[in-house]
N, CA, C and O atoms as a DFTB+ gen file, in Angstrom:
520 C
 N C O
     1  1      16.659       7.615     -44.325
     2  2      18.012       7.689     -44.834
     3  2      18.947       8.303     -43.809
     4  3      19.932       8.871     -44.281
     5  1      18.819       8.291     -42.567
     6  2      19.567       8.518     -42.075
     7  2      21.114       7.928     -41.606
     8  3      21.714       8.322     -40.606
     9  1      21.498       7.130     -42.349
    10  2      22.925       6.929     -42.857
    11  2      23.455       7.281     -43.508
    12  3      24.491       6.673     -43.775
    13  1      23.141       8.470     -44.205
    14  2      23.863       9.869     -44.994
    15  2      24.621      10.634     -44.067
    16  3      25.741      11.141     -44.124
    17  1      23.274      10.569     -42.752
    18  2      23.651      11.440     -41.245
    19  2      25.038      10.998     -41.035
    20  3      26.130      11.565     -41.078
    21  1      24.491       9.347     -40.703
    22  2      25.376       9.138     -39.822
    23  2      26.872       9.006     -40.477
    24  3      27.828       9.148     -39.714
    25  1      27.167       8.673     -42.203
    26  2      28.286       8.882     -42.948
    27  2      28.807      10.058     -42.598
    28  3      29.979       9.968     -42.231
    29  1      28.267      11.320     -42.580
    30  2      28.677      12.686     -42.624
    31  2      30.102      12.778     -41.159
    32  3      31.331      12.811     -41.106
    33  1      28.402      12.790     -39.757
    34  2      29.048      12.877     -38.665
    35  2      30.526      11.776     -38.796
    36  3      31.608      12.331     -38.606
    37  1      30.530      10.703     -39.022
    38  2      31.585       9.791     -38.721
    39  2      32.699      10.462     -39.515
    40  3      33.717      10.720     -38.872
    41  1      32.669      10.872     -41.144
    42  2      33.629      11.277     -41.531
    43  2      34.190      12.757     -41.056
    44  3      35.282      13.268     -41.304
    45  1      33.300      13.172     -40.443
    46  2      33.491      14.950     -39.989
    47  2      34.521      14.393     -38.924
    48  3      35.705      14.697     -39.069
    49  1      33.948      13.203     -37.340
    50  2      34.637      13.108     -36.710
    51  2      36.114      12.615     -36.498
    52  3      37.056      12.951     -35.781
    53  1      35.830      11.485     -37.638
    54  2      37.483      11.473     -37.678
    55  2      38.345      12.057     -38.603
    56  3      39.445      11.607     -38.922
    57  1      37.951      12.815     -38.919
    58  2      38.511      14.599     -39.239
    59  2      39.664      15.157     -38.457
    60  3      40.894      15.193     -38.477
    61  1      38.284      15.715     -37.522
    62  2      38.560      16.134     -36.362
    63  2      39.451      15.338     -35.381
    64  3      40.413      15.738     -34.726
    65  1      38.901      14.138     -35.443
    66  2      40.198      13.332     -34.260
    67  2      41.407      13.533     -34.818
    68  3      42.301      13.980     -34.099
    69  1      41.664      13.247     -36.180
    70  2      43.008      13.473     -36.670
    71  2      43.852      14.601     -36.374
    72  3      45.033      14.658     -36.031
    73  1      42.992      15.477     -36.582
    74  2      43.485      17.213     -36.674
    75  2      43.799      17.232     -35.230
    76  3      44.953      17.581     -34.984
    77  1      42.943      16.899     -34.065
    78  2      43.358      16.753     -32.919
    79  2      44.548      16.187     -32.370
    80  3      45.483      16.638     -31.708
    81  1      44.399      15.638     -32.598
    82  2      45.999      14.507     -32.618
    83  2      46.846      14.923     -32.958
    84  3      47.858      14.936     -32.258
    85  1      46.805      15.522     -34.358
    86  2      47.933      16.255     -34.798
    87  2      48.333      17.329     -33.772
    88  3      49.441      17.399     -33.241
    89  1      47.247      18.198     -33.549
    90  2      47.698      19.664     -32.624
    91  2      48.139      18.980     -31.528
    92  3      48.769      19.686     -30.740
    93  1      47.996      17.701     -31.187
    94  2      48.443      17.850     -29.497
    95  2      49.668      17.564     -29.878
    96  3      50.460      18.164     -29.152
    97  1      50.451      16.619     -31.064
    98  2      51.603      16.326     -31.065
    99  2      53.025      17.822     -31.040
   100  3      54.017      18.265     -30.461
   101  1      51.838      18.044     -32.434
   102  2      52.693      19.320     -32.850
   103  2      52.307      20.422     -31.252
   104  3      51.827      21.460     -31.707
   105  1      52.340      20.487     -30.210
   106  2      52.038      21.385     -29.079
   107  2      52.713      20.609     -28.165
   108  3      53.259      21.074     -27.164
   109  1      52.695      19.307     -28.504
   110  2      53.542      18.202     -27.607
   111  2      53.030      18.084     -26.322
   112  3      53.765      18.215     -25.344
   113  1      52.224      17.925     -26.257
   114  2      51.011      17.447     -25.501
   115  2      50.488      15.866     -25.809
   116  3      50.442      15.254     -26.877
   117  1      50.148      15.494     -24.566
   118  2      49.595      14.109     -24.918
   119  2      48.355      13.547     -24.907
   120  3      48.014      12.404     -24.605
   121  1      47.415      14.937     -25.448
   122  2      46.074      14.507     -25.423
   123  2      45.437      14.973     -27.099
   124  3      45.964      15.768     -27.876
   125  1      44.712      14.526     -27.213
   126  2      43.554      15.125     -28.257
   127  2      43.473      16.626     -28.029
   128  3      43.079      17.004     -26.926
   129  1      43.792      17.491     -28.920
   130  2      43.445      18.614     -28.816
   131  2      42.539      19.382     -29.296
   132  3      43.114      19.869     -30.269
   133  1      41.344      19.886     -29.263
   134  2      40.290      20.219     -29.653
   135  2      39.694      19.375     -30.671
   136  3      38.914      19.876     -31.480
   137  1      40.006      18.055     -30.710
   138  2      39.144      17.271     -31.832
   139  2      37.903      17.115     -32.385
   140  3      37.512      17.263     -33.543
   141  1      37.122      16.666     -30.975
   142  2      35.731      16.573     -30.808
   143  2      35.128      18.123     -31.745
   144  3      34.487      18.060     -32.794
   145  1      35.586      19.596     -30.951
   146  2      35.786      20.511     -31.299
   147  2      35.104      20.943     -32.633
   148  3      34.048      21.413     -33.057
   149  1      36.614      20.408     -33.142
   150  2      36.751      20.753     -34.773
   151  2      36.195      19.963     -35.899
   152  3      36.105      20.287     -37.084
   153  1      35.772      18.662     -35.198
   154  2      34.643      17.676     -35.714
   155  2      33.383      18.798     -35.740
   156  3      32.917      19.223     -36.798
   157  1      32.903      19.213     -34.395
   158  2      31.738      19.623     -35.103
   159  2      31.452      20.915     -35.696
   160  3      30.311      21.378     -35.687
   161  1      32.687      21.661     -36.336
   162  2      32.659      22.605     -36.803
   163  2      32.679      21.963     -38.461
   164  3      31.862      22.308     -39.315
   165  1      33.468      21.258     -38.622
   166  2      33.222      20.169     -39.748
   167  2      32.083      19.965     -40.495
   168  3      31.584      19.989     -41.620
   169  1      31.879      19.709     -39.079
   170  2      29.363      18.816     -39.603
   171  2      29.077      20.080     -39.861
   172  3      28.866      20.281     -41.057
   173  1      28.964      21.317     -38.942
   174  2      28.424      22.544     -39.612
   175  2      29.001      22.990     -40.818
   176  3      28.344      23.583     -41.674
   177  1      29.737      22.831     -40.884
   178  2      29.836      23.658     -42.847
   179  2      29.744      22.841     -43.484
   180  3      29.444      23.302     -44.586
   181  1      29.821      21.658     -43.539
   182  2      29.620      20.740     -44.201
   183  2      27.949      20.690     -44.246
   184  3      27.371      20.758     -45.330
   185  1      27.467      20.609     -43.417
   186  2      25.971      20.146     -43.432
   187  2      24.979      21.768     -43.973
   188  3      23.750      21.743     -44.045
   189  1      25.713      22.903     -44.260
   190  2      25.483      24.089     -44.647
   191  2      26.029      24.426     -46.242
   192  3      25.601      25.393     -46.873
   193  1      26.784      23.712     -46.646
   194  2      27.670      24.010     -47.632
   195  2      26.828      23.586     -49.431
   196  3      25.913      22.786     -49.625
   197  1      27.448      24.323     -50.317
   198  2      26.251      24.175     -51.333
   199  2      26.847      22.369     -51.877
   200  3      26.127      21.518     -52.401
   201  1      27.833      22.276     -51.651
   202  2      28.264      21.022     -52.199
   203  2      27.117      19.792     -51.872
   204  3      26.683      18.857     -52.544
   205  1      26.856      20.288     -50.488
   206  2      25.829      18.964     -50.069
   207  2      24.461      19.359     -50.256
   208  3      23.583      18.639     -49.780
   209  1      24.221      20.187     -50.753
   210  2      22.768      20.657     -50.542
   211  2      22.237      19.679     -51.435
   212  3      21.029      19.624     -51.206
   213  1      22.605      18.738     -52.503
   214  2      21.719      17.632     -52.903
   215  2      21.437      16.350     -52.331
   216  3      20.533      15.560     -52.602
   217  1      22.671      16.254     -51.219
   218  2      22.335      15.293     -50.033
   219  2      20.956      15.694     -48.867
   220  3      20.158      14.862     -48.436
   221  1      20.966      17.066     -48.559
   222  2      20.381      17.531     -47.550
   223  2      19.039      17.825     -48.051
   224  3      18.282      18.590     -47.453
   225  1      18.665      17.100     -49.372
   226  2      17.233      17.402     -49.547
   227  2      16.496      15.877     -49.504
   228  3      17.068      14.796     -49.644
   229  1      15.453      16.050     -49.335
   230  2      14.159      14.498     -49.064
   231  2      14.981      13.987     -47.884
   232  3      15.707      14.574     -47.082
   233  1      14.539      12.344     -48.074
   234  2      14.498      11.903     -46.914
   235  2      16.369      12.169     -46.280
   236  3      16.629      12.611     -45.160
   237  1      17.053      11.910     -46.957
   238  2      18.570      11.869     -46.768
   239  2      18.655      13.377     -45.471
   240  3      18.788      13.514     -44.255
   241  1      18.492      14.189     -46.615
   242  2      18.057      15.420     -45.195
   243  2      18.001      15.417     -44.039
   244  3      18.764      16.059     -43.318
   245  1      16.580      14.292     -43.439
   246  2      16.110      14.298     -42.535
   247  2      17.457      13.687     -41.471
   248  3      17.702      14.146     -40.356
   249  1      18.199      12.579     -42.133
   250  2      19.090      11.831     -41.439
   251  2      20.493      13.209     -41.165
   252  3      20.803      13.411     -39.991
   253  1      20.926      13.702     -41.818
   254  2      21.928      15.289     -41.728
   255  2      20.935      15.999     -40.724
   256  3      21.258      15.966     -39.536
   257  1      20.043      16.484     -40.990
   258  2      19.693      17.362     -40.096
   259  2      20.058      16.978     -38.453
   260  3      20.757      17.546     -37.614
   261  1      19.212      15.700     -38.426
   262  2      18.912      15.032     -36.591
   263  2      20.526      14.861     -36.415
   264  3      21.075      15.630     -35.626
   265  1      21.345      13.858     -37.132
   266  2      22.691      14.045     -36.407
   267  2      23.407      15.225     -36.484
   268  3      24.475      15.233     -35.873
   269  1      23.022      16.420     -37.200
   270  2      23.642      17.301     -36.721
   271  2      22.953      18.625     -35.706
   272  3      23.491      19.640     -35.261
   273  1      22.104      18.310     -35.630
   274  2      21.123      18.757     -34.615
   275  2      21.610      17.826     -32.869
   276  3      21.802      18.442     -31.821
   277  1      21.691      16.520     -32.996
   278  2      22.531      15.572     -32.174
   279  2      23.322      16.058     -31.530
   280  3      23.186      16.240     -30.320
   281  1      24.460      16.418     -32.288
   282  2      25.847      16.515     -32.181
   283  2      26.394      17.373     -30.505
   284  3      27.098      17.167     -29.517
   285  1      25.319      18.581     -31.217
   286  2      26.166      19.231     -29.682
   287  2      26.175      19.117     -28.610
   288  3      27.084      19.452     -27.851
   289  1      24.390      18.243     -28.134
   290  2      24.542      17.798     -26.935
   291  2      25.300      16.290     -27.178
   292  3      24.777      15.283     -26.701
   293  1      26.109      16.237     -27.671
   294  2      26.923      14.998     -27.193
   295  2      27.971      15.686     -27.135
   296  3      28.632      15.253     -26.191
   297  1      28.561      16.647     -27.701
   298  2      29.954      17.418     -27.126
   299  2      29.781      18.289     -26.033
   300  3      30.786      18.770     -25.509
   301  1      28.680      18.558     -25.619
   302  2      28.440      18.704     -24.291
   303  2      28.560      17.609     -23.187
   304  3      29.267      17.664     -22.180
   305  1      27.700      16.572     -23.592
   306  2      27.722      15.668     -22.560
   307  2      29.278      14.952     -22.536
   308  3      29.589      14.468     -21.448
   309  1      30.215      14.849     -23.567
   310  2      31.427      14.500     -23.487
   311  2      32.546      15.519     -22.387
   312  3      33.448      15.092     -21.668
   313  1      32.086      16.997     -22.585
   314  2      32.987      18.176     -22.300
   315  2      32.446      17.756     -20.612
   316  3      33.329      17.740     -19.754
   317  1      31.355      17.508     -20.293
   318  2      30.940      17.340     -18.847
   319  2      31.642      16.335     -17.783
   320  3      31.894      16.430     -16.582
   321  1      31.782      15.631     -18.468
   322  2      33.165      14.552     -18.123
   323  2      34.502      14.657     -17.809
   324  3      35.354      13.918     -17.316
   325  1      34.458      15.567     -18.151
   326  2      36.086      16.058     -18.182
   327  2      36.410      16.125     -16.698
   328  3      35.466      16.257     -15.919
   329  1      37.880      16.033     -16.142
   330  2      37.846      16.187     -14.902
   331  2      38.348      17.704     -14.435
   332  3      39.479      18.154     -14.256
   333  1      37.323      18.168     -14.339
   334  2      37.491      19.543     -13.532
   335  2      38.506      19.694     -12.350
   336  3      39.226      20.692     -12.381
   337  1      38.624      18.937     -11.456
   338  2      39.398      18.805     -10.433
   339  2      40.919      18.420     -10.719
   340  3      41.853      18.517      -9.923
   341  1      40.946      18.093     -11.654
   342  2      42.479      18.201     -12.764
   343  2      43.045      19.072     -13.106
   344  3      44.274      19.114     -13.040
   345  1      41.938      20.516     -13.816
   346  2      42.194      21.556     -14.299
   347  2      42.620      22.003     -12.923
   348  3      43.847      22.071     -12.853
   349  1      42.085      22.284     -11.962
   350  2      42.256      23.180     -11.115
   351  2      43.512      22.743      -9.994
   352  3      44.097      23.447      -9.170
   353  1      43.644      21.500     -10.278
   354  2      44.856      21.222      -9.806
   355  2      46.307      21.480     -10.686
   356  3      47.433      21.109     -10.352
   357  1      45.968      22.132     -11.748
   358  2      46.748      22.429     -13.195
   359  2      47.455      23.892     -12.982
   360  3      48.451      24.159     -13.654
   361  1      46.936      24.826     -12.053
   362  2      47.234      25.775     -11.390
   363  2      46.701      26.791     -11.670
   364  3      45.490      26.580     -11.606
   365  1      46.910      27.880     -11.975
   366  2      46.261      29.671     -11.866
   367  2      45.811      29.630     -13.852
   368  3      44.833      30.152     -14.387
   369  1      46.907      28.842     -14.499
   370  2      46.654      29.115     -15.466
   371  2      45.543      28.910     -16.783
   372  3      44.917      29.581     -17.603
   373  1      45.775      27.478     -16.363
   374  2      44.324      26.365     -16.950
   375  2      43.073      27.511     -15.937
   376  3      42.384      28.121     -16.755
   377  1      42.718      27.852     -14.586
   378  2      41.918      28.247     -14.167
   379  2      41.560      30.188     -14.895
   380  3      40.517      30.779     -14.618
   381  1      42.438      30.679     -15.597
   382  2      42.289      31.853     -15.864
   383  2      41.868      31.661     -17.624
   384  3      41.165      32.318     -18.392
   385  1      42.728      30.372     -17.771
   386  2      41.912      30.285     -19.531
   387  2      40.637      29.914     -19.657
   388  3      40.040      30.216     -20.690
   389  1      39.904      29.099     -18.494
   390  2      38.428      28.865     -18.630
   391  2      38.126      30.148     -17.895
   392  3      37.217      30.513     -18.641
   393  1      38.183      30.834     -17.248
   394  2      37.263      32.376     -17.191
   395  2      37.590      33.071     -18.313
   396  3      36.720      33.839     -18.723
   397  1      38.719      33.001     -18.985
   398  2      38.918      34.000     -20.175
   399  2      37.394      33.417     -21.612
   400  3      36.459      33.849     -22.286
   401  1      38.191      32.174     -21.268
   402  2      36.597      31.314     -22.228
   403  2      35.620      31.897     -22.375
   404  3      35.206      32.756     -23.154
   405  1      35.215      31.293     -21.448
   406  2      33.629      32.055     -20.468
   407  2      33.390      33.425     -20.765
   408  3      32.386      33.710     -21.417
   409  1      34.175      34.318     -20.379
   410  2      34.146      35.792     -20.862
   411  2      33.824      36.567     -21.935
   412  3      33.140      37.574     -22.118
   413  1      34.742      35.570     -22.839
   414  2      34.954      36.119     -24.231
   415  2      33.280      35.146     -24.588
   416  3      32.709      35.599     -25.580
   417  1      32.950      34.616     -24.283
   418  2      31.790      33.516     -25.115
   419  2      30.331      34.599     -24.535
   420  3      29.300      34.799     -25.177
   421  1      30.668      35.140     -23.201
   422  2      29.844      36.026     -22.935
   423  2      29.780      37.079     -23.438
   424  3      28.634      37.427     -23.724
   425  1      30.882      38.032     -23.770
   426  2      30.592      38.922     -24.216
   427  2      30.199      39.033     -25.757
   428  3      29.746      39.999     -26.372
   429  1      30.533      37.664     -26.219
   430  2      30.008      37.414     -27.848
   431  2      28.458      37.261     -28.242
   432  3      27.941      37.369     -29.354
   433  1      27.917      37.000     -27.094
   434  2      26.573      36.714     -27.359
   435  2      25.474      38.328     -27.883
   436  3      24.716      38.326     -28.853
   437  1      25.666      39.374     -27.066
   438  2      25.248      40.356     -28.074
   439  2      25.870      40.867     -29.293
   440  3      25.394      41.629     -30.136
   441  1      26.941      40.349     -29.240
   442  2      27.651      40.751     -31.362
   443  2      26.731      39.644     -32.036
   444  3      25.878      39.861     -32.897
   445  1      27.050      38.471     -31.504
   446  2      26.350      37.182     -33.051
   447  2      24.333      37.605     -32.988
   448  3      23.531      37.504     -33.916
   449  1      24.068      38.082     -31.486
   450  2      22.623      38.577     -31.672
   451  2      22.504      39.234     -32.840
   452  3      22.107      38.767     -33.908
   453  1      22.927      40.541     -32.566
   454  2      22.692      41.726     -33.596
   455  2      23.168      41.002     -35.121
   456  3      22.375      40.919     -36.059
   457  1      24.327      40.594     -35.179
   458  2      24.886      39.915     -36.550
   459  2      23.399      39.547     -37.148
   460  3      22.956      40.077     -38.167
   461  1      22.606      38.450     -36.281
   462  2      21.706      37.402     -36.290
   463  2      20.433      38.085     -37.335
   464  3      19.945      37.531     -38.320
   465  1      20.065      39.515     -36.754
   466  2      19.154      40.119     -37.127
   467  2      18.806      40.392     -38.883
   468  3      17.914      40.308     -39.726
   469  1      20.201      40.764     -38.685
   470  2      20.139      41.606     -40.057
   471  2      20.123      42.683     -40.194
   472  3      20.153      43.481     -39.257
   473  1      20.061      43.040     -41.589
   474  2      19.116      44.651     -41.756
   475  2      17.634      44.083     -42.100
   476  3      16.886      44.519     -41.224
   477  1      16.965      43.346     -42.952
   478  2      15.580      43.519     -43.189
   479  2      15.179      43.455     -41.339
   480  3      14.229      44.180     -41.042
   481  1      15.711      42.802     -40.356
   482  2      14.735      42.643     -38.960
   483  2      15.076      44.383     -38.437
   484  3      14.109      45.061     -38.091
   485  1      16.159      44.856     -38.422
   486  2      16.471      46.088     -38.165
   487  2      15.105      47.074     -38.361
   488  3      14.187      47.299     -37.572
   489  1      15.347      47.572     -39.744
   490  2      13.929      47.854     -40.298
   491  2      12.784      47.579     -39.851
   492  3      11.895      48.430     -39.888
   493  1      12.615      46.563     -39.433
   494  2      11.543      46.512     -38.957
   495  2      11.007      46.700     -37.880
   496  3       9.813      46.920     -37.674
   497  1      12.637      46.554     -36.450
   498  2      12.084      46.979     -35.313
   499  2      12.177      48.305     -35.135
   500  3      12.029      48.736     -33.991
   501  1      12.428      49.173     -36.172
   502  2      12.665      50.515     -36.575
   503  2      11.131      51.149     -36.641
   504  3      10.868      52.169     -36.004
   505  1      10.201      50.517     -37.404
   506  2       9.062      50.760     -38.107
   507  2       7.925      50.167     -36.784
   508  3       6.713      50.124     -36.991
   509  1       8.334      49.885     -35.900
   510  2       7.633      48.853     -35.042
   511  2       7.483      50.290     -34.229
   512  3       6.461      50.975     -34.205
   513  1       8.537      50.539     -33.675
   514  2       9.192      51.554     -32.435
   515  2       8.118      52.908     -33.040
   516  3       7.582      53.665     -32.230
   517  1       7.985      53.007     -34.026
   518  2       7.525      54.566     -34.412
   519  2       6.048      54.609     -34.354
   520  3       5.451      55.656     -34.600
């Protein structure tokens, strides 16, 4: 049943393309603005959410899970494309918002760790240590 999957992703994405579209207009810009993006923030709550949890069980499941398991390396492999040599011809500024990116995505990775744990894992590496 994985054409539940693939219903989900398609309606998540053109979601997202829309919403994209919209922000670049309303920013007045002439590109897609975080579409792809906000598509797959879409598939995640959506594919997490109790509404679907009677889709996301048996075989139907299996088809949600893989395309959204999918997903990110294809917004990776899309984001890889991009022309870098554009940005940086874009000047100091485009070049200081991708280190700010980068930064902030780095320094997030030990908050969502710890978030990750909990308290029951806490406890336990508490009880481990002693």
């Amino acid at each position: 049943m994985m054409v539940y999957g693939v219903a989900l992703l398609s309606g998540c994405l053109l979601l997202g393309m829309v919403i994209g579209e919209a922000l670049g207009v309303a920013l007045r810009v002439d590109a897609n603005v975080g579409g792809v993006g906000i598509a797959m923030l879409f598939l995640v709550f959506a594919s997490n959410s109790e509404k679907f949890k009677t889709l996301t069980e048996g075989a139907a499941g299996g088809g949600i899970t893989f395309w959204s398991a999918m997903y990110i390396p294809i917004v990776v492999a899309m984001a890889a494309r991009q022309n870098v040599a554009a940005a940086v011809d874009g000047g100091v500024l485009a070049l200081l918002a991708g280190v700010a990116a980068v930064a902030v995505s780095f320094a997030l990775v030990p908050i969502l760790s710890k978030m990750g744990k909990g308290p029951a894992s806490a406890d336990q590496e508490e009880q481990g240590a002693a």
